[in-house]
ROSEKE-445966 format. One record per residue (C-alpha): x, y, z; residue number from 0. Coordinates in Angstrom, 3 decimals. Layout:
BEGIN
         u         v         w  resi
         X         Y         Z   NUM
...
This chain:
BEGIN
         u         v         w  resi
   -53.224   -92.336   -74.294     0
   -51.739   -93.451   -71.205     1
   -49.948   -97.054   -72.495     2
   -47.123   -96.493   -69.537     3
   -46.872   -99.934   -69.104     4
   -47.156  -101.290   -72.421     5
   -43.988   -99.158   -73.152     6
   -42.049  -100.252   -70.445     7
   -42.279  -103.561   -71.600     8
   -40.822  -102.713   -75.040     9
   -37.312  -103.904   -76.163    10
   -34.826  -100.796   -77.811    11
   -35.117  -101.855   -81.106    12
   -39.303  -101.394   -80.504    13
   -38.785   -98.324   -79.001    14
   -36.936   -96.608   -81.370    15
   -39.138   -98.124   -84.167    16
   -42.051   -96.614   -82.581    17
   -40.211   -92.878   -82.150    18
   -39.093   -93.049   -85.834    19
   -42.954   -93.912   -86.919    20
   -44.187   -91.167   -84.431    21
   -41.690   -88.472   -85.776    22
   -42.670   -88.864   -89.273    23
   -46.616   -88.228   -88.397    24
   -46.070   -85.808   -86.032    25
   -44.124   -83.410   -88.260    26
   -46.359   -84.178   -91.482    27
   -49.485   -84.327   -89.976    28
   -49.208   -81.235   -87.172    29
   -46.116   -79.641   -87.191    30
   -45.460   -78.837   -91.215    31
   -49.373   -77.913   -91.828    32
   -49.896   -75.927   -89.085    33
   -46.543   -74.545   -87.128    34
   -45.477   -70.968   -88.677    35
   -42.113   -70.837   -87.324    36
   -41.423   -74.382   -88.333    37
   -43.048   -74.152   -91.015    38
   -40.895   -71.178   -92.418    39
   -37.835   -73.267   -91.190    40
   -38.305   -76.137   -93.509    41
   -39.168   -74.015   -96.379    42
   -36.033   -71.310   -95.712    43
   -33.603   -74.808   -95.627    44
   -35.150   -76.626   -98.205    45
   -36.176   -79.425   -95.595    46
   -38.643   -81.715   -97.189    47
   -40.880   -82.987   -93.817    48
   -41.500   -85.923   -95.670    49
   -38.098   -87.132   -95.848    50
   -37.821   -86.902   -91.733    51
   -38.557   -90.553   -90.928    52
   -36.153   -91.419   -87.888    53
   -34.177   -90.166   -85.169    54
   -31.193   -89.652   -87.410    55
   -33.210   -87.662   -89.831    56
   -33.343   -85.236   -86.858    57
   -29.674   -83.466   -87.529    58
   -31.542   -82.244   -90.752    59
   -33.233   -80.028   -88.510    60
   -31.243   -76.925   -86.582    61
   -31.316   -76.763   -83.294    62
   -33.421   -73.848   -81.488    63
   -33.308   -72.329   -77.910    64
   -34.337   -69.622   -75.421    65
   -32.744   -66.866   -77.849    66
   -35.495   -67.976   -80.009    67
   -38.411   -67.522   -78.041    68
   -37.319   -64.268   -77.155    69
   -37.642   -61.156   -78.674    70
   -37.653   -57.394   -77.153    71
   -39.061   -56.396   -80.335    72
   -41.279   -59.060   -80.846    73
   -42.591   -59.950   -77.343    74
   -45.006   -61.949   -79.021    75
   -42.405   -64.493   -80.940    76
   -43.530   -67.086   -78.780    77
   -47.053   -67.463   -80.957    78
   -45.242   -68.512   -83.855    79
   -44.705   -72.376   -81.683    80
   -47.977   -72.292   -81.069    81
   -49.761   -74.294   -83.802    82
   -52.657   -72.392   -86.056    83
   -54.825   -75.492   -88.022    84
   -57.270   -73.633   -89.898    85
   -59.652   -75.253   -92.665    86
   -57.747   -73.743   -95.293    87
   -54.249   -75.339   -94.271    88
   -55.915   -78.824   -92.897    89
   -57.507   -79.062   -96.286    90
   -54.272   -78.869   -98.227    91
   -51.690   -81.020   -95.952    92
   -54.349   -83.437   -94.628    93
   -54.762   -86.484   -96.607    94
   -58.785   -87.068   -97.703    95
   -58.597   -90.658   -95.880    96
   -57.149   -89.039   -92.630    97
   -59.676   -86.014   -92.871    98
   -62.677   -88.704   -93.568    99
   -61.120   -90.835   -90.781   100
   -61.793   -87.978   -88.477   101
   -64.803   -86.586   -89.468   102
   -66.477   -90.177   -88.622   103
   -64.915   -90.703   -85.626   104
   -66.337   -87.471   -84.488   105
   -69.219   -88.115   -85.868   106
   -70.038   -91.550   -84.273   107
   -69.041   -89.838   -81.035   108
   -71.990   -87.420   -81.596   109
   -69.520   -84.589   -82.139   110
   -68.947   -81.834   -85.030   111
   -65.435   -82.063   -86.714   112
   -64.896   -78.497   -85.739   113
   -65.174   -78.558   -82.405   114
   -63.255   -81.527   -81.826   115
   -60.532   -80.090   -83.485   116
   -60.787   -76.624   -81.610   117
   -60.326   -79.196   -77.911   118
   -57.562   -80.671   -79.431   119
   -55.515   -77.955   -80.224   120
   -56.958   -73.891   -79.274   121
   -54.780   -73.007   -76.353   122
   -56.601   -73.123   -72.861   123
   -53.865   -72.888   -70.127   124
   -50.502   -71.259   -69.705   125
   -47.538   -72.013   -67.576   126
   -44.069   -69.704   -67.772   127
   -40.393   -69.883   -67.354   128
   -39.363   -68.434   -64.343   129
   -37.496   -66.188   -65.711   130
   -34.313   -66.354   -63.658   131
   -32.009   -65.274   -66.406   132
   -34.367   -63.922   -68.867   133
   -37.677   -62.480   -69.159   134
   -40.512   -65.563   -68.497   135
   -41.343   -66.839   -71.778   136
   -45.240   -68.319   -71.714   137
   -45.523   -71.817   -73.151   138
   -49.226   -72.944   -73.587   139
   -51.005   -76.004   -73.567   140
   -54.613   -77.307   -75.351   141
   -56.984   -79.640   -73.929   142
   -55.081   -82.465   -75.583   143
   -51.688   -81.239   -74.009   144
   -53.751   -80.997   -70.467   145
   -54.116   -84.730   -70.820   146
   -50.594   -85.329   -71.579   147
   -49.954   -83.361   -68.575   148
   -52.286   -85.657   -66.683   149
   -50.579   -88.869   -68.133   150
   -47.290   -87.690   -67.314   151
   -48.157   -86.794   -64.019   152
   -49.925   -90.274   -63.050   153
   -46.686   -91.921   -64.655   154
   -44.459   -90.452   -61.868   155
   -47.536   -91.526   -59.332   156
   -47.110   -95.212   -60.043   157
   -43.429   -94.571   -60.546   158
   -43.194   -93.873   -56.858   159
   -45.479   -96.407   -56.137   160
   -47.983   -93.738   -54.823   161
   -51.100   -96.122   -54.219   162
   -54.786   -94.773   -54.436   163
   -55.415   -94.569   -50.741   164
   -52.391   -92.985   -49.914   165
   -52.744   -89.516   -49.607   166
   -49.956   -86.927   -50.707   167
   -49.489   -82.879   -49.915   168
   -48.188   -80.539   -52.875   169
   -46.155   -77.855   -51.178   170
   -44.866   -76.828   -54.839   171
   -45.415   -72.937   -55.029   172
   -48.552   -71.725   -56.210   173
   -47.279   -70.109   -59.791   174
   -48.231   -70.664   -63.433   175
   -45.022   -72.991   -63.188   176
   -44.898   -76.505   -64.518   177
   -43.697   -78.580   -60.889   178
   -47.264   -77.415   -58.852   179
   -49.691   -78.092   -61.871   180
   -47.771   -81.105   -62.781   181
   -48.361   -82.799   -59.128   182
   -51.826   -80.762   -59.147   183
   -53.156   -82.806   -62.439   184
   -51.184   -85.787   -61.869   185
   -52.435   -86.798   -58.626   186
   -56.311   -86.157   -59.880   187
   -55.092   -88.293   -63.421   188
   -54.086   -90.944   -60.493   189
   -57.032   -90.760   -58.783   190
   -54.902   -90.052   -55.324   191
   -56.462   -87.673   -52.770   192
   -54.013   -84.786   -52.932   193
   -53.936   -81.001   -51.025   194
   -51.956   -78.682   -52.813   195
   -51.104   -75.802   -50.357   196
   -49.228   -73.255   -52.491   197
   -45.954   -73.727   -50.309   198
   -44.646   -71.248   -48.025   199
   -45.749   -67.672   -49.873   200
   -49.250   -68.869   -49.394   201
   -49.901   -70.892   -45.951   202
   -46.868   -70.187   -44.397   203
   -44.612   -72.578   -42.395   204
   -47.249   -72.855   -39.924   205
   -49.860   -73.054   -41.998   206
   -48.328   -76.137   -44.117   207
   -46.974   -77.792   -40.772   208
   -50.808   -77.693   -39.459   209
   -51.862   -79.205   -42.410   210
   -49.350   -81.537   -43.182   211
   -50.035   -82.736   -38.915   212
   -53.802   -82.908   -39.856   213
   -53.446   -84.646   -43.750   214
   -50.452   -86.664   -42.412   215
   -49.692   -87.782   -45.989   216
   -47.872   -90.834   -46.904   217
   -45.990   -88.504   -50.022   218
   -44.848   -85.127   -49.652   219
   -44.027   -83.025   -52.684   220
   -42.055   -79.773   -53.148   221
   -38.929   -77.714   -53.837   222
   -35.645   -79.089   -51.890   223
   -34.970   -75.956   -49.936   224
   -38.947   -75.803   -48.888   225
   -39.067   -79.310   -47.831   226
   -35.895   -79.840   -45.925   227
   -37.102   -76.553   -44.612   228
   -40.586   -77.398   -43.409   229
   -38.947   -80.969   -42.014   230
   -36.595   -78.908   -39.682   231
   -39.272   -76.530   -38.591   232
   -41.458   -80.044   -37.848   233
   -38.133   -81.087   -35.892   234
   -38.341   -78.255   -34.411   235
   -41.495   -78.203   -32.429   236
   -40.827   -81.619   -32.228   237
   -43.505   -83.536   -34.029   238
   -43.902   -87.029   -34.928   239
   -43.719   -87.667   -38.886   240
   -43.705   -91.043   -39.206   241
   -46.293   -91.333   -41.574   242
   -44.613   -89.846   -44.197   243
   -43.158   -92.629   -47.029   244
   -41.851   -91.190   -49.870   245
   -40.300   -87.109   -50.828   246
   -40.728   -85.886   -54.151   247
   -38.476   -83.115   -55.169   248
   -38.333   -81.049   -58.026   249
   -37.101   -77.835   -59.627   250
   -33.463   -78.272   -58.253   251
   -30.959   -81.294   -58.829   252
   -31.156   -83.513   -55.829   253
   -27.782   -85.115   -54.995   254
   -27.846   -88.861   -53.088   255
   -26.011   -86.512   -50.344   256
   -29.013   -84.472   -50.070   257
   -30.896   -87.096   -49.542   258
   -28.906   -88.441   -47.185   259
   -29.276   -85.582   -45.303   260
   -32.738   -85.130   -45.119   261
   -33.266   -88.641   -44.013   262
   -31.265   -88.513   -41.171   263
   -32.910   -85.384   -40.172   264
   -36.419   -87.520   -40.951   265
   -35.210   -90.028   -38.338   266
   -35.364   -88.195   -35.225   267
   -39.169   -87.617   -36.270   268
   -40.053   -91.230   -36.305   269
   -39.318   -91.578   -39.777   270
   -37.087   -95.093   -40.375   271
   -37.822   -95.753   -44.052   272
   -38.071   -93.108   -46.412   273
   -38.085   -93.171   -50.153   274
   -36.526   -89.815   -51.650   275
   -37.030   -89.278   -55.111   276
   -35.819   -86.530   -58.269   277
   -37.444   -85.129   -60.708   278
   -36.317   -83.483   -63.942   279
   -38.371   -80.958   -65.731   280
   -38.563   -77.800   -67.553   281
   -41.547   -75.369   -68.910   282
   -40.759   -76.436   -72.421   283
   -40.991   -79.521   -72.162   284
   -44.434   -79.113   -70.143   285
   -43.498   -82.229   -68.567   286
   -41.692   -84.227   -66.039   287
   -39.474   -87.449   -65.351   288
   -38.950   -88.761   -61.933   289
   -37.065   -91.655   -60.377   290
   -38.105   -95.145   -58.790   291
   -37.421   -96.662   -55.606   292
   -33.929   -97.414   -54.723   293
   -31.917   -98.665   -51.992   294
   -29.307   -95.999   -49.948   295
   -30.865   -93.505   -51.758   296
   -29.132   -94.075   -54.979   297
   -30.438   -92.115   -58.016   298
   -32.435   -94.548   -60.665   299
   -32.315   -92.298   -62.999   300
   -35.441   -90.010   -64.541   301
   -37.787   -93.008   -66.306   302
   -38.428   -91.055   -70.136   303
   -41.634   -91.511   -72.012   304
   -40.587   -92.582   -75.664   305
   -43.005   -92.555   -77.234   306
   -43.837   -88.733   -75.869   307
   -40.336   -87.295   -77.409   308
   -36.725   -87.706   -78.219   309
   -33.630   -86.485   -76.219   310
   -30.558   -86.185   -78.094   311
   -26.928   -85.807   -76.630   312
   -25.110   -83.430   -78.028   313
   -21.308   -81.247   -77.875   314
   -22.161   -78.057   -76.555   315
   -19.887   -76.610   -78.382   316
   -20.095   -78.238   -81.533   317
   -23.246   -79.229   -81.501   318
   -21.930   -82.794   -82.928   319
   -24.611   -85.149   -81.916   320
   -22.704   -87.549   -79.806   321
   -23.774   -91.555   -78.515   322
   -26.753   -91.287   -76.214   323
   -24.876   -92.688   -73.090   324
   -22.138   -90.313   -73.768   325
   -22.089   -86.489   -71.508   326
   -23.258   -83.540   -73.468   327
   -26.029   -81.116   -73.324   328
   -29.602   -82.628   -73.337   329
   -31.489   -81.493   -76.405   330
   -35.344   -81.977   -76.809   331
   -37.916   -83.111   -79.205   332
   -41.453   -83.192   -78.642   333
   -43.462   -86.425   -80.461   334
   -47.128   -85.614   -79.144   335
   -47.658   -82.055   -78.127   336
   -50.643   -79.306   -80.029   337
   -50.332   -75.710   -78.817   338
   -46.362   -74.529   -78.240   339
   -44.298   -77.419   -79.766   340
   -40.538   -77.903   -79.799   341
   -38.427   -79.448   -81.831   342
   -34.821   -79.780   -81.498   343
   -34.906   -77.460   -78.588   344
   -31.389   -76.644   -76.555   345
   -31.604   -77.298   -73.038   346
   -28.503   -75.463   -71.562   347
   -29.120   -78.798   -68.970   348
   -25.267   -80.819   -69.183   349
   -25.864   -84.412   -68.376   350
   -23.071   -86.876   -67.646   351
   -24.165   -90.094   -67.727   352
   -26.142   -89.461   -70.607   353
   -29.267   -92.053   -71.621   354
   -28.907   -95.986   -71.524   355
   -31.140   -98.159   -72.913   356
   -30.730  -100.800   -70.354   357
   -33.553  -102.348   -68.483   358
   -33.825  -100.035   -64.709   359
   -32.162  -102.161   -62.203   360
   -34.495  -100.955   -59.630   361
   -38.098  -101.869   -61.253   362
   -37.294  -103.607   -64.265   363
   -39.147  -101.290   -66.422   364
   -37.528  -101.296   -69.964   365
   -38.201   -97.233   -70.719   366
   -35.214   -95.009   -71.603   367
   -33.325   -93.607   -69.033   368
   -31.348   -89.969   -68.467   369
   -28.883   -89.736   -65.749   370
   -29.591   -87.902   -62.597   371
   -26.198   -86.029   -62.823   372
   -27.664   -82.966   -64.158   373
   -26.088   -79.453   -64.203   374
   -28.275   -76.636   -65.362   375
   -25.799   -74.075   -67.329   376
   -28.750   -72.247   -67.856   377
   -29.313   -71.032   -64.866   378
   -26.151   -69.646   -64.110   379
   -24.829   -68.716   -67.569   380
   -24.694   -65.589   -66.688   381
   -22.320   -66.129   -64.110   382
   -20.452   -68.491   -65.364   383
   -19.226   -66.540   -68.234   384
   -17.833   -64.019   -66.257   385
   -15.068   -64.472   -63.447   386
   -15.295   -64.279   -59.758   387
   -12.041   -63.170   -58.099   388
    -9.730   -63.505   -61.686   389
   -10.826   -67.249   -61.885   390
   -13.926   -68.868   -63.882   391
   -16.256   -71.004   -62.120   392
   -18.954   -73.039   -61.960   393
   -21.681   -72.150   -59.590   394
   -22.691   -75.767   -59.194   395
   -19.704   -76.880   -57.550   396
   -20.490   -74.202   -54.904   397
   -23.684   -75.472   -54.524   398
   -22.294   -79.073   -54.855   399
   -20.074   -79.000   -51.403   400
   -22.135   -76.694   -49.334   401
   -24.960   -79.065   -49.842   402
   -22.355   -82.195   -48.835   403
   -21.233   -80.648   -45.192   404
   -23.674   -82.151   -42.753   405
   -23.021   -79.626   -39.847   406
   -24.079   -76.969   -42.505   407
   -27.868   -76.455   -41.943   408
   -28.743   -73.549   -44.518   409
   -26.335   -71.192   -46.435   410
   -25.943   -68.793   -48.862   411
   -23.292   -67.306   -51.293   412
   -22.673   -63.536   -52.103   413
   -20.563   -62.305   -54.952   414
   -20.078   -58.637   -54.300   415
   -17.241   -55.939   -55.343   416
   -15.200   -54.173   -52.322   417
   -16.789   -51.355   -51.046   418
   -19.423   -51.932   -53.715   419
   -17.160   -50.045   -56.145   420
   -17.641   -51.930   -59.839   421
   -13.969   -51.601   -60.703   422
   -12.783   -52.716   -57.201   423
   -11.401   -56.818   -56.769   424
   -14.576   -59.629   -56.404   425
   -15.194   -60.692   -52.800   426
   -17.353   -63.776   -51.864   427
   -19.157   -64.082   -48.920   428
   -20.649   -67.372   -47.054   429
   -23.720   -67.190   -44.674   430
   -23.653   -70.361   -43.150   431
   -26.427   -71.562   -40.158   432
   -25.057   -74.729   -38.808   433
   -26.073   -77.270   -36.826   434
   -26.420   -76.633   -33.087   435
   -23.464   -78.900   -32.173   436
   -21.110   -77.498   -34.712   437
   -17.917   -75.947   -33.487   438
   -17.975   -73.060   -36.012   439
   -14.420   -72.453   -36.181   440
   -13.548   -75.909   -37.323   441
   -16.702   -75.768   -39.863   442
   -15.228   -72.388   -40.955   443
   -11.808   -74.251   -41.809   444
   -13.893   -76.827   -43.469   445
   -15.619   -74.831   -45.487   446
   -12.542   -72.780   -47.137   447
   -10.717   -75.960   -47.550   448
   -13.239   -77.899   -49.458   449
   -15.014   -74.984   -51.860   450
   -11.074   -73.664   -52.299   451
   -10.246   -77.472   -53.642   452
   -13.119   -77.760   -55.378   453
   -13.376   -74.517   -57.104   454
   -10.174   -72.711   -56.789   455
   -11.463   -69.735   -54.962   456
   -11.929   -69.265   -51.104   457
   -13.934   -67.110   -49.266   458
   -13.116   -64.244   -48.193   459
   -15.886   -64.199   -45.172   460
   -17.768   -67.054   -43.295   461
   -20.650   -65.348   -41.524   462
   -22.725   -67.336   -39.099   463
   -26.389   -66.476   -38.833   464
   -29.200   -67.365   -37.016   465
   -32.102   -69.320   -38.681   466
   -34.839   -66.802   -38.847   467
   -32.496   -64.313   -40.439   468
   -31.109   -67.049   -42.995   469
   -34.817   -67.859   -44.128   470
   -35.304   -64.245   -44.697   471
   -32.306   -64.138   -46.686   472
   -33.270   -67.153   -49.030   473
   -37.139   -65.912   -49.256   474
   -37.571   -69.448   -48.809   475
   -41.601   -68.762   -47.792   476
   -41.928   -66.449   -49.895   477
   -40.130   -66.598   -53.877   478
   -40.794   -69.389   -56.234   479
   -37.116   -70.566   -56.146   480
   -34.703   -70.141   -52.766   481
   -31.981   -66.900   -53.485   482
   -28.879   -69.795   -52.992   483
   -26.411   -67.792   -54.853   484
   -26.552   -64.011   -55.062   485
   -24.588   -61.698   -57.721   486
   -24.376   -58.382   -55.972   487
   -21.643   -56.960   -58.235   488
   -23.095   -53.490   -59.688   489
   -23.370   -53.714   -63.156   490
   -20.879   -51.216   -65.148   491
């Protein structure tokens, strides 16, 4: 299953070859027979699977997304993804030869049909969304998706150039989330020696920094806030890292500023050459993409798997399928998956940059690649739809210049009403720790000017906090993902 490198070597034209013959089995032989809500799909639009043979074939096909999987009548909508093979069904879509085929193979293996089938696709494990603007939706996975999870994960492992006796520390949160059993299955897949702590709602700061001091890992993996976190509170007490390599960082877009940032900070811990890498996931998927090596911390871009899916680019507004290098919303297509499948599936993820087919720079390898510059609308639909002081905005760009100023340490944003009264005028609030040196009235001047060009709005309060209170304030050792930007407007 895992032909990572025989793929990489693959011109475009191969590639897409390869997706078109992969799509066409995929929906005839699993998704057709045994998907109900796909199944219905094709049948309610007259789609004839057999007549889906490439990527372009795809449009055919409308586009689902999180509205779908939800259902406050239905909480239980998300079955109908799940694929249901029963004899019945594999009798009448299964071709004898293919059936035969299968039966053998089992057979010769010293297995019974039955239960071969029942590994490959009765559901086993469960991970959810996190819920952040809707209620978690559960997403599961068979013994045959468990090794796709393992293949995907070992991918990223020689994608970093993670060797087997380096050692590497998962500081992910402990959660039926993707990120921690991605790194958790990946690194056994990879055969690397890996300690996955639970991050900070489990062991605590000082319960990771002791480990991490006794492990000393070449790789560390975890969310942006936690790491950069754990690295100052290492700084801190003053401890040498300098065995650390290479960052992994997931569940957040990481900007080449970021990184930036952190490796200074790594620097006056002994740490002279670091390797910082993004990754790009989400629960749907049940998979991830990372980056390779670069110089200056440049983004790569995330390294696809093609012959694991197809991403389309598309107008998110239209819904126009548009040229793969061109910006648009990412949209998803799973070409290998058993238990909760996805076709055509709507990100709310806005790439610019979109995919180019271009050998990577950086390693060489030939694979697809999606641009780094990532904003997830999802997240912050909510919010964006609505206005904050009479003007509409885009929480990213918030998040975008805070991140950039490198005497701001940690922050946060609150959108609140005056006086908490629902029908009184928006005010935004900044808590901003900065760095020791800082001279806070000039890095309160900064801050207006650059979020006020950047966004249109300014502040109406820069509050500087102490670091113990601001880590309280984020829950960074404590909730899955950091409380960055906070909507305290009461709800009319």
């Amino acid at each position: 299953m895992n032909s990572w490198k025989g793929i990489t070597l693959l011109t475009y034209s191969q590639i897409k070859d390869l997706q078109n013959q992969r799509l066409h089995s995929f929906i005839n032989t699993h998704i057709y027979p045994f998907s109900p809500f796909y199944r219905k799909l094709f049948d309610e639009k007259k789609i004839d699977p057999r007549s889906i043979r490439t990527k372009e074939d795809l449009k055919r096909i409308p586009y689902i997304s999180k509205s779908d999987l939800i259902n406050k009548d239905n909480p239980q909508k998300f079955k109908d993804f799940i694929l249901q093979p029963d004899k019945e069904k594999i009798s009448r879509h299964w071709p004898k030869s293919l059936l035969l085929m299968r039966a053998l193979k089992s057979m010769l293996q010293g297995h019974h049909l039955q239960d071969d089938l029942a590994k490959e696709y009765r559901p086993v494990f469960m991970t959810f969304t996190t819920g952040t603007t809707n209620s978690p939706v559960p997403f599961m996975y068979s013994r045959y998706d468990l090794d796709n999870l393992n293949v995907s994960g070992a991918r990223m492992v020689e994608l970093f150039d993670i060797k087997g006796d380096d050692r590497i520390m998962n500081l992910f949160p402990f959660a039926p989330h993707l990120a921690f059993w991605q790194t958790f299955f990946g690194a056994i897949e990879a055969n690397v020696f890996g300690l996955s702590t639970g991050g900070g709602k489990v062991m605590g700061t000082e319960g990771n920094l002791t480990a991490l001091m006794r492990i000393k890992p070449s790789a560390m993996l975890g969310v942006p806030s936690y790491i950069y976190h754990l690295v100052r509170y290492a700084q801190d007490k003053g401890h040498d890292l300098s065995f650390l390599k290479k960052i992994v960082l997931g569940a957040a877009r990481v900007t080449c500023a970021y990184k930036q940032k952190l490796s200074e900070m790594l620097k006056t811990q002994g740490v002279n050459n670091i390797y910082i890498f993004g990754t790009y996931g989400f629960t749907e998927s049940r998979t991830a993409w990372g980056e390779c090596p670069t110089e200056n911390h440049e983004s790569s871009g995330y390294h696809l798997y093609p012959d694991k899916e197809i991403f389309e680019i598309i107008d998110p507004a239209t819904g126009e399928v548009k040229n793969d290098n061109d910006d648009g919303e990412i949209v998803y297509t799973s070409l290998d998956s058993r238990a909760s499948v996805m076709l055509r599936y709507r990100t709310g993820d806005y790439v610019k940059g979109g995919i180019t087919h271009e050998p990577c720079p950086y390693c060489g390898r030939h694979t697809l690649r999606l641009s780094s510059n990532i904003t997830r609308l999802s997240d912050n639909k909510d919010i964006n739809l609505s206005k904050v002081k009479g003007t509409l905005v885009n929480l990213s760009h918030f998040t975008e210049v805070l991140n950039d100023i490198p005497q701001v340490n940690e922050w946060q944003l609150e959108i609140r009403k005056h006086k908490n009264d629902p029908y009184e005028v928006d005010e935004m609030v900044v808590y901003v720790t900065p760095q020791a040196d800082a001279n806070q009235s000039a890095l309160s001047q900064m801050i207006k000017d650059k979020l006020t060009g950047a966004t249109e709005v300014s502040p109406n309060e820069i509050k500087f906090i102490p670091l113990d209170e601001m880590v309280k304030r984020l829950e960074l050792e404590t909730a899955n993902k950091e409380k960055r930007i906070l909507d305290s407007r009461p709800k009319v």
